[in-house]
N, C-alpha and C positions, 0 to 999 in steps of 0.2 A: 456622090449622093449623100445631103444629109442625114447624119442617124436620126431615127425618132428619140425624143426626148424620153427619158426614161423617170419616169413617174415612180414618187417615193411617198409610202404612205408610212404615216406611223402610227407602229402595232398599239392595240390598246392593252393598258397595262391588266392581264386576268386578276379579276376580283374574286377575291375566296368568299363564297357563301355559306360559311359555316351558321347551320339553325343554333340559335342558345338553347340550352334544356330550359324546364318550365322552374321556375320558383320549386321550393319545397312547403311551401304553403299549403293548407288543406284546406275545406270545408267546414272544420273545427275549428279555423279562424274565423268567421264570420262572427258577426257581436252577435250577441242575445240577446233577442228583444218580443218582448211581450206581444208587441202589435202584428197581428200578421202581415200587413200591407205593409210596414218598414223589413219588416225580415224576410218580405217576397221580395222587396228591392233591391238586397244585398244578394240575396238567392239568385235571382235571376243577371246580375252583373257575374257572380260566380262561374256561370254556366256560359254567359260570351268568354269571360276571360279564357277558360278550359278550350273553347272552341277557336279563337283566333290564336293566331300567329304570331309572331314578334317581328316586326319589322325591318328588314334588309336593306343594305345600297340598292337594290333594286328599287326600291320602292322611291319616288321621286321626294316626296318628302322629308324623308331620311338618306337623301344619296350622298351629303355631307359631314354626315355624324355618324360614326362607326359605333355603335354600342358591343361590340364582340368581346370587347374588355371586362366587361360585365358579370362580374361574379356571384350567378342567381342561386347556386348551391351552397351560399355562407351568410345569409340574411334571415335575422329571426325576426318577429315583429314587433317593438318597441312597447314596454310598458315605463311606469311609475318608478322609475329606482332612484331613492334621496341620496346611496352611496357616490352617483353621478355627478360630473361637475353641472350647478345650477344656474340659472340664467344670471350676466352680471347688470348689479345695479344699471347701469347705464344704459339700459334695454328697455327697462320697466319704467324709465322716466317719461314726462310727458313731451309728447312730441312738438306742442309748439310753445312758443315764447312765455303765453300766460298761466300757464302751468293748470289749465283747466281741460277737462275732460269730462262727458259725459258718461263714463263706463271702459271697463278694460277686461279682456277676458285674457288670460295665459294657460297655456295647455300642452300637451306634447308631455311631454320627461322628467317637466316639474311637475308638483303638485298643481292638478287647474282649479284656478279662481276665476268669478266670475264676479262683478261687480256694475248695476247700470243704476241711474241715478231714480231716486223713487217717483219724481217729478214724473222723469219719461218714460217710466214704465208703465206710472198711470196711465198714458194714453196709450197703452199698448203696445210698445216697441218692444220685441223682444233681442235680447242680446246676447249670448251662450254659446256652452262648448255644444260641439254638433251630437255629440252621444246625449247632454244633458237636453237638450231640443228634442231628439228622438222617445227619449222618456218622458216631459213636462208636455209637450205640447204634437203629440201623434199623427194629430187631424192637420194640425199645418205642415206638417214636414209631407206627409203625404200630397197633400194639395202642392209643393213646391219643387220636392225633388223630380229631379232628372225631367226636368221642363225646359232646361236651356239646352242642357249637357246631355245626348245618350252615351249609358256606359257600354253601346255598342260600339262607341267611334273607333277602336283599336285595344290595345291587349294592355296597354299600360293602365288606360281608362279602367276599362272594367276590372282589371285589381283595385285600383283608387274605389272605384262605388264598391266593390264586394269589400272589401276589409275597414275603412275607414271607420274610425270612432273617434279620431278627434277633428279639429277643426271650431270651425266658427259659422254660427246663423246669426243673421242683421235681418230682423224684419220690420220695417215702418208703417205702421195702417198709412190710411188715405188720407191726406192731406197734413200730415201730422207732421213737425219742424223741429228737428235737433238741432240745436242753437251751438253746441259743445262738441266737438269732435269726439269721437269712439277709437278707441285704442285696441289691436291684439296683439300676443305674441305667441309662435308658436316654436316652442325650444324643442331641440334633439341633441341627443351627447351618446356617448358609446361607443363601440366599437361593432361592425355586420348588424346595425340594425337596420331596422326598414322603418321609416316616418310613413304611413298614411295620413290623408289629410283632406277635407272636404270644406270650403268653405261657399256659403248662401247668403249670399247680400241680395236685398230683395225690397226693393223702393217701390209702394204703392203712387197710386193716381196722386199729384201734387203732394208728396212727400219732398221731404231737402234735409240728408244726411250728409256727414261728412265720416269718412271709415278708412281708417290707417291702420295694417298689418303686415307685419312684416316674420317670417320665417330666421329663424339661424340655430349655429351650431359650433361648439369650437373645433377648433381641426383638428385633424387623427393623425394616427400613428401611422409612418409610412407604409404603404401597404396593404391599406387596408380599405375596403370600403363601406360607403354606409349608401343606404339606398331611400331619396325619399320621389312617393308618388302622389301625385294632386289632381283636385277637381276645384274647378271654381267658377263658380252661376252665379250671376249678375241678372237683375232685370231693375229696367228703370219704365214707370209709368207713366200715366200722359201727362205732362207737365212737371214731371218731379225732376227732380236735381239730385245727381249724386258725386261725389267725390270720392275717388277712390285713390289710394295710395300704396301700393306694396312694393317692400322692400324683400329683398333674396341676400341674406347675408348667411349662407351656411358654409362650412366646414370645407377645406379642401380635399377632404375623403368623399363627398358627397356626390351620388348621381344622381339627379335630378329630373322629374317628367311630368307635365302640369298640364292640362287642358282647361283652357282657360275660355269664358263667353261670355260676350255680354249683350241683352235685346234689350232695346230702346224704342219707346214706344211714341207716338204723336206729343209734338213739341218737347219731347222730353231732351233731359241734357244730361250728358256722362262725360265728367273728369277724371280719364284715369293713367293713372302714373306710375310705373314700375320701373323699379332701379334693379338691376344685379352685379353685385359684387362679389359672392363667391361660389364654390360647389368644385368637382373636379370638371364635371360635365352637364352642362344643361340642356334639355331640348325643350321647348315650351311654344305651344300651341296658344295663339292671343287673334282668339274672333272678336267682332263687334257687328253684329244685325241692325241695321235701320229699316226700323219693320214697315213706322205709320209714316206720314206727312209733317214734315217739322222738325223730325229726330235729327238729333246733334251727339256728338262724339266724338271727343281729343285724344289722342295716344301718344304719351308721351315717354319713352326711353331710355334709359342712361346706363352704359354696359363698361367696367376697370377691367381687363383682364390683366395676368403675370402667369409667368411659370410655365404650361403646359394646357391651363386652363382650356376647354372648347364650349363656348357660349352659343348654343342655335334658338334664333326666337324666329318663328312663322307668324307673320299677320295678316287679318286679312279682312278688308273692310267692304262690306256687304251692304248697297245702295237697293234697299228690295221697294222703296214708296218713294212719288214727287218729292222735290224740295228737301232732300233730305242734306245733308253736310259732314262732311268726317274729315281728319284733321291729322297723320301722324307724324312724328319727328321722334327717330332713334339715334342716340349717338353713342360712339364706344370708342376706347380707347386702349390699344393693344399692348404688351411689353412681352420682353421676353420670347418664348416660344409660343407663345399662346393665338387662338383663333377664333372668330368670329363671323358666324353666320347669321345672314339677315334675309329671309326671304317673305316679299309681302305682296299683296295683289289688293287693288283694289276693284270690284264687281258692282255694275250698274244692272239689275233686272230689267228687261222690257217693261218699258211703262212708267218707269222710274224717272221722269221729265224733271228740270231744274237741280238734276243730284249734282251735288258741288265736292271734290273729292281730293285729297291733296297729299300725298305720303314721299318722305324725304329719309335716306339713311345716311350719313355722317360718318365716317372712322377717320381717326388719327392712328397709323400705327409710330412706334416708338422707337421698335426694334425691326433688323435687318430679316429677323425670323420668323417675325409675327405676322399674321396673315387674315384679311378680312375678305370675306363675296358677301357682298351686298347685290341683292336679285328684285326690283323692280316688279311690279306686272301691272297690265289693265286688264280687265274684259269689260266690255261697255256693248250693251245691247239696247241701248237706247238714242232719242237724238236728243238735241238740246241742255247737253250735259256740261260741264265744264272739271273736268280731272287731269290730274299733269303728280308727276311721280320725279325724282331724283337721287343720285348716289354718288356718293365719293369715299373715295380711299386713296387718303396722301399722307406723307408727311409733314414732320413741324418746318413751320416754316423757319427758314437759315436767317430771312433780314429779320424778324422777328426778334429772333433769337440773340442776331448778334447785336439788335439794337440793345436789348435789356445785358448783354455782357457789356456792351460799351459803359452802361452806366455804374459797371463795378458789381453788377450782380453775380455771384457763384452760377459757374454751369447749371449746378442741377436745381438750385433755388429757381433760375430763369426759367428752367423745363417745367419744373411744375407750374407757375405761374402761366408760361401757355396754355398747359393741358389744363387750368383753372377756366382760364380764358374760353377753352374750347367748349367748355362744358355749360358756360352761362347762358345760353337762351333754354336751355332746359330748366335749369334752374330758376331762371324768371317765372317757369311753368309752376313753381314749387309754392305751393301756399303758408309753407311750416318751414321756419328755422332749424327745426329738429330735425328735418330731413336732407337740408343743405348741409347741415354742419356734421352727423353722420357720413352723406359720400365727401368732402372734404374729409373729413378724417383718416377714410380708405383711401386716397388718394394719397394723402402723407405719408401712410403706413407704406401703400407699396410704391414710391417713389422716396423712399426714407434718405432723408439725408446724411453724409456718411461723418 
């Protein structure tokens, strides 16, 4: 008589749930501010953050990113100190070719400067650090904040709205046309500090800005970490045009946590582009709402990792009106020990007829150790749709490779030249030299030649 086959399950590995303690942060952090309704905003973010949780493997959206490493009992909150290293020139230059800008705000570590052109200020555009908006101009910060973003969504959030005073506000009246790109920077340096940071870009009815920001930091001493947390509200109105560009180049000390959104409204169009190239650990939340009829929205991504690095970007592109269109492409590139999480869904509402919807993730790993999940999704609750999603995760390619050896090219000059290769339809996405030639750069840096 035959045996029964004997069924082999494998055990799941137990996951330690250890809770982080809360920050040592008080209530005594919150900014002062004169206006009651900005300091009932902070107020009331204070009191979710206290009430929620910090997020576990348990939780589906963090089931890839372990923040237990996380040293919430050694972070103070970042001020003003000259004794720190300052931002380098090559920061503060202009992002694209013609060396024109209409305005540059820098803030964080350095001393913030705020600069917008007198032209467009006439028409009302405001441009500033987020604390100097909260004082200048009350009644609009009011009308704007926490309109995209609630600093209910989770516990990183509502630290980001309870504490933040720095940051950047973009506001364009209605139909108003920045001809000149907008520049920020927001620097952090130190050793346990905490970057809060809020930024509000905010495109009225046929508005057309263009707005480049980019974060960094130099890298720390081993051992050490620095803590930064982000908010950033987007809204585009009906017919307007926005450009948007951010760059993540901070420190290898750094952990990083961003809730990121953006709502777009009837025919309105959103170009937005984020590059990350450093931090020890990233987790960043990247919505996009197609609220009206007509709304458009490209996402585009470009991720270097090395070392240990763990890079998690979630997106998620939200088909809420007919006819609406959204467009993403992420690509990364892994070295080393380092890992890479991609997880995206694209959502069709009922009702949401002709939404047209297209999300693609890209990795090249480098090394034997490095490791990318790239995670797909739909939900479609409508008919008449047409959406389709893709992922890969491979290697360089070997004929490739050996064709560019055959022509007498060094091993690793040929490696980077693929990984240059791999990276160029994003790059096609790039409207500014200044931003190509920046990840070129990181590119060389951590594929240096020997």
């Amino acid at each position: 008589m035959a045996k029964t086959p004997k069924i082999v399950t494998r055990r799941k590995r137990p996951v330690e749930h250890v809770a982080l303690a809360d920050f040592t942060f008080s209530d005594s952090d919150i900014p002062e501010l004169t206006d009651e309704r900005l300091r009932g905003y902070h107020l009331a973010a204070w009191d979710n953050y206290t009430n929620l949780p910090f997020p576990t493997l348990r939780d589906e959206p963090w089931r890839r990113t372990d923040i237990r490493g996380l040293n919430t009992d050694q972070f103070q909150q970042s001020t003003f100190n000259q004794d720190l290293p300052q931002p380098p020139a090559s920061l503060l230059n202009p992002i694209s070719t013609n060396a024109e800008r209409a305005g540059q705000v820098i803030t964080g570590m350095s001393e913030s400067q705020c600069w917008l052109d007198e032209d467009v200020a006439a028409q009302g555009v405001v441009f500033m650090s987020f604390h100097e908006a909260e004082e200048q101009h009350p009644d609009l910060m009011d009308k704007l904040l926490s309109q995209i973003v609630s600093p209910a969504e989770d516990k990183f959030t509502a630290l980001a709205a309870a504490l933040a005073k720095d940051g950047v506000v973009l506001y364009v009246p209605k139909n108003v046309i920045v001809e000149k790109p907008l520049q920020s920077l927001y620097w952090g340096a130190g050793e346990h500090q905490a970057f809060f940071n809020h930024l509000i870009v905010w495109a009225e009815e046929g508005a057309q800005v263009t707005f480049v920001h980019e974060s960094a930091s130099p890298d720390g001493k081993p051992d050490t970490q620095n803590l930064h947390d982000g908010i950033v509200e987007i809204y585009v109105g009906r017919n307007a045009r926005l450009n948007f560009v951010e760059l993540q180049s901070w420190g290898d000390n750094v952990w990083s946590f961003t809730r990121e959104r953006a709502r777009v409204m009837g025919d309105g169009n959103l170009e937005w582009i984020f590059g990350a190239m450093g931090t020890h650990l990233t987790k960043n939340f990247s919505d996009i709402d197609l609220v009206e009829e007509g709304a458009t929205g490209r996402m585009s991504g470009f991720y270097f990792t090395s070392d240990h690095q763990h890079l998690d970007h979630d997106t998620q592109q939200n088909h809420m009106a007919p006819n609406t269109t959204s467009d993403l492409l992420y690509k990364g590139a892994l070295m080393d020990h380092s890992r890479s999480v991609w997880q995206g869904m694209i959502y069709v509402a009922p009702g949401a007829l002709g939404a047209d919807g297209y999300q693609a993730n890209r990795n090249l790993i480098l090394s034997k150790d490095a490791r990318a999940d790239s995670i797909p999704g739909l939900e479609i609750l409508a008919d008449d749709v047409r959406c389709t999603h893709g992922a890969t995760v491979g290697k360089i390619d070997e004929s490739l490779l050996f064709y560019l050896l055959s022509r007498g090219i060094p091993q690793k000059e040929a490696e980077k030249l693929v990984v240059m290769g791999f990276f160029e339809p994003i790059m096609d996405r790039i409207p500014f030299d200044g931003v190509k030639d920046r990840f070129h750069d990181a590119i060389q840096d951590k594929m240096s030649l020997d």
